[in-house]
VOROLUM-153390 format. One record per residue (C-alpha): residue number from 1; residue in one letter; z negated, x negated, y. Coordinates in Angstrom, 3 decimals, always signed. Layout:
REM VOROLUM-153390
  seq  type        pz        px        py
  NUM     A         Z         X         Y
...
END
This chain:
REM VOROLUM-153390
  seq  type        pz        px        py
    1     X    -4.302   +56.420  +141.315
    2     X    -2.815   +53.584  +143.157
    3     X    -3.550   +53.605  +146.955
    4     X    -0.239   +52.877  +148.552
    5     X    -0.417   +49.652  +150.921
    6     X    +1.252   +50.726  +154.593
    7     X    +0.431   +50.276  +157.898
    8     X    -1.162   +53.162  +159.258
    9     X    +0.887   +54.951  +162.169
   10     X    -1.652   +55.339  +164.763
   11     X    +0.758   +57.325  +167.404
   12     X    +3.601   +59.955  +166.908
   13     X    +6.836   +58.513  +168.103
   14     X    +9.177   +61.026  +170.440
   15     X   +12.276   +60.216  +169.982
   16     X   +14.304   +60.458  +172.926
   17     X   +17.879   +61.744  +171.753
   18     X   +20.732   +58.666  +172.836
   19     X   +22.653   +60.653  +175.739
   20     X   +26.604   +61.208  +174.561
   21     X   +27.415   +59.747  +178.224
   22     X   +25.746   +56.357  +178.369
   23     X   +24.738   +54.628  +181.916
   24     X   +27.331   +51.654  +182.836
   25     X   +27.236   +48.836  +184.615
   26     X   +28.334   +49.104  +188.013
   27     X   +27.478   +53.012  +187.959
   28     X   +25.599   +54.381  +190.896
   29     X   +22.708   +56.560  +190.241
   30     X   +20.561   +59.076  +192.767
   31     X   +16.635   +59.701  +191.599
   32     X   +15.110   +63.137  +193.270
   33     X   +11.822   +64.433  +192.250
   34     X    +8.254   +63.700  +191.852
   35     X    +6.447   +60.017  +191.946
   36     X    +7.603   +59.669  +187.958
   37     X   +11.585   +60.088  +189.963
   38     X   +10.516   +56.802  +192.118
   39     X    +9.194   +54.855  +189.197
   40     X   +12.059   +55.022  +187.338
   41     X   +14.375   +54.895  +190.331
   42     X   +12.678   +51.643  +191.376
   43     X   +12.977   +49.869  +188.050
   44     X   +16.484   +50.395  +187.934
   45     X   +16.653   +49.286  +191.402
   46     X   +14.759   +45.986  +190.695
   47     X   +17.872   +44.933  +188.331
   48     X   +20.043   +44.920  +191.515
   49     X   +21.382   +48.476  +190.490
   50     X   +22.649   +50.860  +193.433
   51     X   +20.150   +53.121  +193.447
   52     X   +18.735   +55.707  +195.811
   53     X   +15.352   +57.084  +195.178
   54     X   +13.936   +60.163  +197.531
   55     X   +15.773   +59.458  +200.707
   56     X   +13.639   +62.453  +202.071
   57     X   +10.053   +61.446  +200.327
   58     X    +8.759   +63.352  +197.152
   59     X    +9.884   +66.660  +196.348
   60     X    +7.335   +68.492  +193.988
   61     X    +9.209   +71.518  +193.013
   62     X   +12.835   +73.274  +192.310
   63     X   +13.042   +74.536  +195.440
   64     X   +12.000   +71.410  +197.408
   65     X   +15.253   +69.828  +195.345
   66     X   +17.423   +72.439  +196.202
   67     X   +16.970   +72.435  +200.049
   68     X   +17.361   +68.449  +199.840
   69     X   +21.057   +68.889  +197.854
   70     X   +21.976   +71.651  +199.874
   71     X   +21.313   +70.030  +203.501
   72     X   +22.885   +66.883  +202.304
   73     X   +26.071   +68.407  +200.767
   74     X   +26.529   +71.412  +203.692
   75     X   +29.678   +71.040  +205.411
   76     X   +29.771   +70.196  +209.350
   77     X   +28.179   +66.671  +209.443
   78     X   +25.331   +66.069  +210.651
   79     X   +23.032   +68.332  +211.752
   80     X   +21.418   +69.017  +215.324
   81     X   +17.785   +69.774  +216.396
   82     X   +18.433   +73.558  +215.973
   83     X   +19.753   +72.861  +212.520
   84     X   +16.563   +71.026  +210.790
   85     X   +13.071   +72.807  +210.722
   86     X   +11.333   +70.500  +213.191
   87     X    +7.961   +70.958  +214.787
   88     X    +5.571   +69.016  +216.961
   89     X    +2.555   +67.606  +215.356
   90     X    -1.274   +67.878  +217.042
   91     X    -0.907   +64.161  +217.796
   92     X    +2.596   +64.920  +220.025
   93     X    +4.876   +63.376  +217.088
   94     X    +7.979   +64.934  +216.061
   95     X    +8.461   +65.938  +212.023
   96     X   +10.750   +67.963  +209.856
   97     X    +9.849   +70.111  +207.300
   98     X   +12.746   +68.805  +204.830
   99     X   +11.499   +65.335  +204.724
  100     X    +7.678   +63.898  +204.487
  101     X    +5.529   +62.027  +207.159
  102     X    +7.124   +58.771  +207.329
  103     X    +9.730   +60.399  +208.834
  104     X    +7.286   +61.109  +212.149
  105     X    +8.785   +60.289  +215.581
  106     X    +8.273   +60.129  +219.195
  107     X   +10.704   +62.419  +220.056
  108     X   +12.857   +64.978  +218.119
  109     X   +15.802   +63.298  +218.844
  110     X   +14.721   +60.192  +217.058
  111     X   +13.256   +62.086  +214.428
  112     X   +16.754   +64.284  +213.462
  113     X   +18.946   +60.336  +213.966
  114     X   +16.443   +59.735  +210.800
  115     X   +16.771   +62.358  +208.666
  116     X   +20.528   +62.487  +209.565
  117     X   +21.015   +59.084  +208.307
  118     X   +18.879   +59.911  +204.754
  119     X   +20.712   +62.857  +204.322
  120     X   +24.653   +61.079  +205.314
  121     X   +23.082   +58.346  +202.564
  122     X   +22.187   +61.091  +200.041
  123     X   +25.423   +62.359  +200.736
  124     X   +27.543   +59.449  +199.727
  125     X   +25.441   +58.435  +196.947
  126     X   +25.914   +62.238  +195.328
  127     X   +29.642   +61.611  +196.140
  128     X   +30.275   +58.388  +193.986
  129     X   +27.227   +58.340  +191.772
  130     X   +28.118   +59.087  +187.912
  131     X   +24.195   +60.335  +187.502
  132     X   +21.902   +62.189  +189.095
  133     X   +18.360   +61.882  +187.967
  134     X   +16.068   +65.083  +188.755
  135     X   +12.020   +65.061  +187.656
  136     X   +10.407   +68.325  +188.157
  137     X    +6.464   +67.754  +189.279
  138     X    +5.553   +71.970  +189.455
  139     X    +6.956   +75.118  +190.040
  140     X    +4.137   +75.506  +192.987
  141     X    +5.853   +76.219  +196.495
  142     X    +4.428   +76.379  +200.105
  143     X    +6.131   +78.360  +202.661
  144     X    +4.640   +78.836  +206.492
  145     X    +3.504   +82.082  +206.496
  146     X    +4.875   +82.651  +210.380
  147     X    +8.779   +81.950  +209.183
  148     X    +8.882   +82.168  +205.926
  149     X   +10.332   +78.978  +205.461
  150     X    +9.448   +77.042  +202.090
  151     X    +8.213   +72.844  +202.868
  152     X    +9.149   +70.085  +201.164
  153     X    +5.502   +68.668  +202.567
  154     X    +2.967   +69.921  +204.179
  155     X    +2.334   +66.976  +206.435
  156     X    -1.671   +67.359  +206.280
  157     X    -0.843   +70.447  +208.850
  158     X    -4.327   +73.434  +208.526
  159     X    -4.150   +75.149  +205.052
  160     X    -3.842   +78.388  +206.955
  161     X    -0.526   +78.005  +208.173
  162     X    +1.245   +77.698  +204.258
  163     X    +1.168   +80.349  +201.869
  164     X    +0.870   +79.320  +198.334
  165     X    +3.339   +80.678  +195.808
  166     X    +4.488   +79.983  +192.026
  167     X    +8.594   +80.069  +191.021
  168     X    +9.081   +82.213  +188.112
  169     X   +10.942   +80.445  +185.370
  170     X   +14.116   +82.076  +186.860
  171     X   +13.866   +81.354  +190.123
  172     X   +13.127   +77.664  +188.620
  173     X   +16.584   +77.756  +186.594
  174     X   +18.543   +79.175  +189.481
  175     X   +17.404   +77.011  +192.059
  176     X   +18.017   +74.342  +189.327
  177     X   +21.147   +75.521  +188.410
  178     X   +22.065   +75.844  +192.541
  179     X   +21.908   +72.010  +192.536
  180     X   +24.106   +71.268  +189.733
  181     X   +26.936   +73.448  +191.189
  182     X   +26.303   +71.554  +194.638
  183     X   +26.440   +68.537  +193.091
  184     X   +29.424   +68.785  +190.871
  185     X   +31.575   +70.567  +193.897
  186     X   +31.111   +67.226  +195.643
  187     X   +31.267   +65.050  +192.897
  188     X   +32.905   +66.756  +189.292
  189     X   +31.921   +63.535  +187.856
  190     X   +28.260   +63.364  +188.317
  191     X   +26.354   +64.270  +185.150
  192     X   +22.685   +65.513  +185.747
  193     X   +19.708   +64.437  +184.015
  194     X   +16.438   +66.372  +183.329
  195     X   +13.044   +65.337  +182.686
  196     X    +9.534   +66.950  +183.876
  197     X    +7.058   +64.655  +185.044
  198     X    +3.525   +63.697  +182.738
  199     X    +1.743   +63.822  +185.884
  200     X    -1.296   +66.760  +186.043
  201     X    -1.887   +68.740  +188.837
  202     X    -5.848   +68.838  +188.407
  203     X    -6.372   +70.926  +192.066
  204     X    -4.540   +74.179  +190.116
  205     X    -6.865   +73.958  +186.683
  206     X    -5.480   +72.143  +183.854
  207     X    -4.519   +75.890  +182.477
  208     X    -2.584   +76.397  +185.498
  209     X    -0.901   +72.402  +185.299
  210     X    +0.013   +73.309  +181.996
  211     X    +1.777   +76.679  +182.508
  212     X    +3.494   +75.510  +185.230
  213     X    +4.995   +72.623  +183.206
  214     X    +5.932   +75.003  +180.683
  215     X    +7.850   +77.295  +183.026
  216     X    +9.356   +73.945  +184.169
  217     X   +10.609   +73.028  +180.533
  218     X   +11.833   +76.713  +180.119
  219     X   +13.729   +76.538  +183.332
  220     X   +15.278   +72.874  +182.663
  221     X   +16.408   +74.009  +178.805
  222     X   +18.192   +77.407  +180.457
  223     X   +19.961   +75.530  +182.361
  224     X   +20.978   +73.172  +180.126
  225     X   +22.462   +75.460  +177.663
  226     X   +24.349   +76.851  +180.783
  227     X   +26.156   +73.465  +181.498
  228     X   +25.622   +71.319  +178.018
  229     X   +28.750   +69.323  +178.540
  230     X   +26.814   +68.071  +182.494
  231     X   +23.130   +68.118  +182.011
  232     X   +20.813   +66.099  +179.887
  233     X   +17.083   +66.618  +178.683
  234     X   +15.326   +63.633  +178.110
  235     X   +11.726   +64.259  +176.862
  236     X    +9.800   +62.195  +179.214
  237     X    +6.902   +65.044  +179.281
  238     X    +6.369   +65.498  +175.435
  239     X    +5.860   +61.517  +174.923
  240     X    +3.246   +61.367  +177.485
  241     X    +1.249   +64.425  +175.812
  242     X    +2.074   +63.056  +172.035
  243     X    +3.003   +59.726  +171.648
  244     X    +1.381   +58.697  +174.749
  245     X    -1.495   +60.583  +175.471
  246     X    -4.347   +57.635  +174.598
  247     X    -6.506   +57.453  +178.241
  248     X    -5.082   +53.902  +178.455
  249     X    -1.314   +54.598  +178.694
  250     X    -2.797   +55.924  +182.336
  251     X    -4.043   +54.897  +185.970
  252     X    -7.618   +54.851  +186.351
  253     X    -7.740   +58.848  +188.314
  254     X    -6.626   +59.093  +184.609
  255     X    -3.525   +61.674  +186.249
  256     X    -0.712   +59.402  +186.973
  257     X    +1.127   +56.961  +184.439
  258     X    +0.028   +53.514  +184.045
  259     X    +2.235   +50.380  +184.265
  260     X    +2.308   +50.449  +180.699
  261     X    +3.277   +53.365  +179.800
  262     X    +6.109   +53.404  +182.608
  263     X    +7.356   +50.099  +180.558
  264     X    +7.507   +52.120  +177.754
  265     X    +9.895   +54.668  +178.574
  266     X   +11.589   +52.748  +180.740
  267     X   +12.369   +50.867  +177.262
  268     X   +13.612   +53.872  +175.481
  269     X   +15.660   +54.632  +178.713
  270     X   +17.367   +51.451  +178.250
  271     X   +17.880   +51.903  +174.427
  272     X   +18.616   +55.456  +174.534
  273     X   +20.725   +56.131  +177.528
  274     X   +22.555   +52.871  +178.347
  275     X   +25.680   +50.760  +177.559
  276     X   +25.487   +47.701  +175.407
  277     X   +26.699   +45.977  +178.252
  278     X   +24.419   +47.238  +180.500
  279     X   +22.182   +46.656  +178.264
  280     X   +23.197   +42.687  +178.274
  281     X   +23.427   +42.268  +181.905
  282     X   +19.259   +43.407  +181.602
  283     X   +18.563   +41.091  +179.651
  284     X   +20.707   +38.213  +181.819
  285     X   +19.056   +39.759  +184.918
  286     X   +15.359   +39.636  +183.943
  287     X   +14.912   +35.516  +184.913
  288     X   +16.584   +36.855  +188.413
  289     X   +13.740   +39.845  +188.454
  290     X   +11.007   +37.880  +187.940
  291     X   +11.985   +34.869  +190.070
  292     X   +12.722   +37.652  +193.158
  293     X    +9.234   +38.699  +192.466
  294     X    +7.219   +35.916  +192.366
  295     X    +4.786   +35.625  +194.980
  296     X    +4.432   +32.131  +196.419
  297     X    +1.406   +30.587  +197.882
  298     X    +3.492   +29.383  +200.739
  299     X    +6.208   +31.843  +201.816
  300     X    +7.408   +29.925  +205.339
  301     X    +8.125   +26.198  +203.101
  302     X   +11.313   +24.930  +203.055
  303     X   +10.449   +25.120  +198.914
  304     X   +10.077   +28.339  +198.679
  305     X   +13.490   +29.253  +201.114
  306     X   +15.282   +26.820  +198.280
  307     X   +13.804   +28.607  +195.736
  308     X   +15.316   +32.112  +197.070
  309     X   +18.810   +30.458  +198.106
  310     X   +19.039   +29.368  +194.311
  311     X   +17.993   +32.712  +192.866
  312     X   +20.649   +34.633  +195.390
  313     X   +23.196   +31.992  +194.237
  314     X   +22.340   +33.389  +190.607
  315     X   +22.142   +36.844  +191.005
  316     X   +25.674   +36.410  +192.945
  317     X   +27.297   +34.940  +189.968
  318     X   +25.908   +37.418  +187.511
  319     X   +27.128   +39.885  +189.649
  320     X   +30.567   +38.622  +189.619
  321     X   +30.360   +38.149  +185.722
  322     X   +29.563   +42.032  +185.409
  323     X   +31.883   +42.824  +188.427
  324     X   +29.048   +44.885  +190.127
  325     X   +30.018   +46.026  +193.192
  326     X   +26.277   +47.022  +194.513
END
């Protein structure tokens, strides 16, 4: 019998379906979610793209997304101290439970001016952005068992104070489903898109990761087929535990994705869900990218300060060739 000469296929390819409404240039795009949300978020970023990526910090869960939308898209402006769940740390500083520990201040004043100004910027990015990226981490909540109240961080504050809880996968696809209304009141335009992160929650077993991805995935296709024609799936999750799942494609605590494999889908993002002409003005961006992040041996030489006045000079005519208004 004759042995047939092919290459063997050493991985299973997951192929991402191309989205009907493709990612153009000049469109503004909002990133909410886990750590996979900011890795994406800052890649488009890094091609001058107006992007905002977790104006609040992470937010792990459904629920964590859902308080974010719905304090940023509230009516009345912003909010006072008796609006936002703050609280006074050990150390004196001021936090809020809505947003995570960089937003710590010396008083409580300062610290609602910040969040104000993430939320009035998540705000007017929902309002003019055609997409709104959301990346699902767990269905895992903590509330404070005194109030009730669910966090979007625990800020390091004693274990006993937070009660531990799971979302069902209906409380997953309403709270999901929550944001999509609140986003498409404000903005009819904006078109949502789906994916659940890769990343494994070892602290809860790998069992218990596992489940609570799949009530994730359940939740996210519910809600889908409740608003097909404004919410996309892309199947970030099933490449990283098929066609992706070699111990290489991740970081050394073996948990989080690598550089690599971030590359990778950020690849099939760009072939799958965006414009040819996005697609050029990539390509015609990429000197700019890597010139922007070269790091010099001298930083404070007049060289270097030419360097960077030519590259802005650049990067302000390709932006006027693909009349970006970032």
């Amino acid at each position: 019998m004759a042995v047939q000469n092919r290459e063997m296929e050493l991985t299973t390819r997951v192929e991402m379906p191309r989205m009907e409404r493709l990612i153009a240039v000049g469109d503004r795009l909002v990133f909410l979610g886990s750590c996979f949300a900011e890795y994406i978020g800052r890649r488009f970023e890094s091609y001058g793209l107006a992007t905002l990526s977790n104006p609040l910090g992470v937010l792990y869960n459904p629920e964590s997304v859902r308080a974010v939308v719905l304090s940023a898209c509230s009516p009345g402006g912003e909010r006072g101290e008796r609006d936002l769940p703050l609280f006074q740390s050990s150390g004196g500083e001021w936090r809020c439970w809505l947003g995570d520990t960089s937003f710590a201040s010396p008083t409580s004043k300062e610290c609602v001016e910040r969040i104000n100004a993430m939320l009035g910027q998540l705000y007017t990015f929902l309002s003019e952005s055609r997409f709104l990226f959301v990346t699902l981490g767990t269905n895992v909540c903590y509330r404070l068992r005194e109030t009730g109240l669910t966090v979007t961080n625990c800020h390091k504050m004693p274990g006993a104070m937070f009660e531990e809880y799971r979302l069902s996968t209906s409380e997953c696809a309403t709270a999901l489903a929550d944001v999509v209304d609140m986003a498409q009141r404000l903005n009819p335009a904006l078109h949502v898109v789906f994916t659940v992160s890769p990343y494994r929650y070892r602290k809860y077993g790998f069992h218990g990761s596992q489940l609570s991805k799949a009530t994730l995935l359940l939740a996210v296709d519910e809600v889908c087929r409740r608003f097909p024609a404004s919410c996309t799936y892309l199947p970030v999750y099933e490449m990283f535990m098929d066609e992706l799942r070699d111990y290489r494609f991740y970081a050394p605590d073996m948990l989080h994705p690598s550089e690599v494999a971030v590359d990778i889908v950020w690849r099939r993002i760009v072939e799958h869900c965006m414009s040819e002409r996005l697609q050029h003005y990539l390509r015609d961006y990429e000197p700019i990218r890597r010139a922007l992040n070269h790091r010099p041996t001298d930083p404070e030489s007049e060289a270097y300060h030419e360097f960077l006045r030519t590259t802005m000079r650049e990067r302000e005519k390709l932006m006027e060739k693909y009349e970006c208004n970032n």
